[in-house]
C-alpha positions in Angstrom: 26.1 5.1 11.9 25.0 4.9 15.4 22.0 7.7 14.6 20.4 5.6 11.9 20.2 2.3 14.2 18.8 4.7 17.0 16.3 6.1 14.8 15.5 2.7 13.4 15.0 1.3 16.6 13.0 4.5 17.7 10.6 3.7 14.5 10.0 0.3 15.5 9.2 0.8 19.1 6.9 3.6 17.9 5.1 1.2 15.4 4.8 -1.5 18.2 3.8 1.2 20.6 0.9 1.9 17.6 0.2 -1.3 17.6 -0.8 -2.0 21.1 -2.7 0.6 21.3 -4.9 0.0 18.7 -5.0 -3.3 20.1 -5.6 -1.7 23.5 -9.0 0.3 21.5 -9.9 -3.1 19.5 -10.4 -5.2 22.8 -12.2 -2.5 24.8 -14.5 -1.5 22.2 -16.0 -5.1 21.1 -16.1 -5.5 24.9 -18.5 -3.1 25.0 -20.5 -3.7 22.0 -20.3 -7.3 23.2 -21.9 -5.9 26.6 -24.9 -3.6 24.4 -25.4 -6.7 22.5 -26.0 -8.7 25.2 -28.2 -6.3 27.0 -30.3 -4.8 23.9 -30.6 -8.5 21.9 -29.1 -11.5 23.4 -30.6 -14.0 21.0 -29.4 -12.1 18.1 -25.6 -11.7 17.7 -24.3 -8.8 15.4 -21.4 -7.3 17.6 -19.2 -10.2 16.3 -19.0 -8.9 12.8 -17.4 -6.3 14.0 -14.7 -7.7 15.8 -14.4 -10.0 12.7 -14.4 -7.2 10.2 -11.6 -5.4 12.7 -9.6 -8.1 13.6 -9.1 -8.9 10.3 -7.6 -5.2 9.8 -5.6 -5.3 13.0 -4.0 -8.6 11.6 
């Protein structure tokens, strides 16, 4: 009994742990292309589409 809510609670704090780190990658790689955008073509904006097309799949 007491091994199947440790290893339930182990699975979830691995999933979270997942999460924020994909989260973690997410943030710092539209940063950048944010940052390449804004150096290569700042009147034309493509680096959101990204983050839109991401965030969509990290939600």
């Amino acid at each position: 009994m007491q091994d199947d809510e440790y290893e339930r609670a182990r699975k979830r704090v691995d999933e979270l742990k997942g999460f924020y780190i994909h989260l973690s990658v997410f943030v710092m790689v539209n940063f950048t292309l944010f940052l390449i955008n804004l150096l290569s073509s700042p009147g034309i904006w493509w680096f959101y589409w990204i983050t839109v097309f991401w965030g969509i799949g990290v939600i």
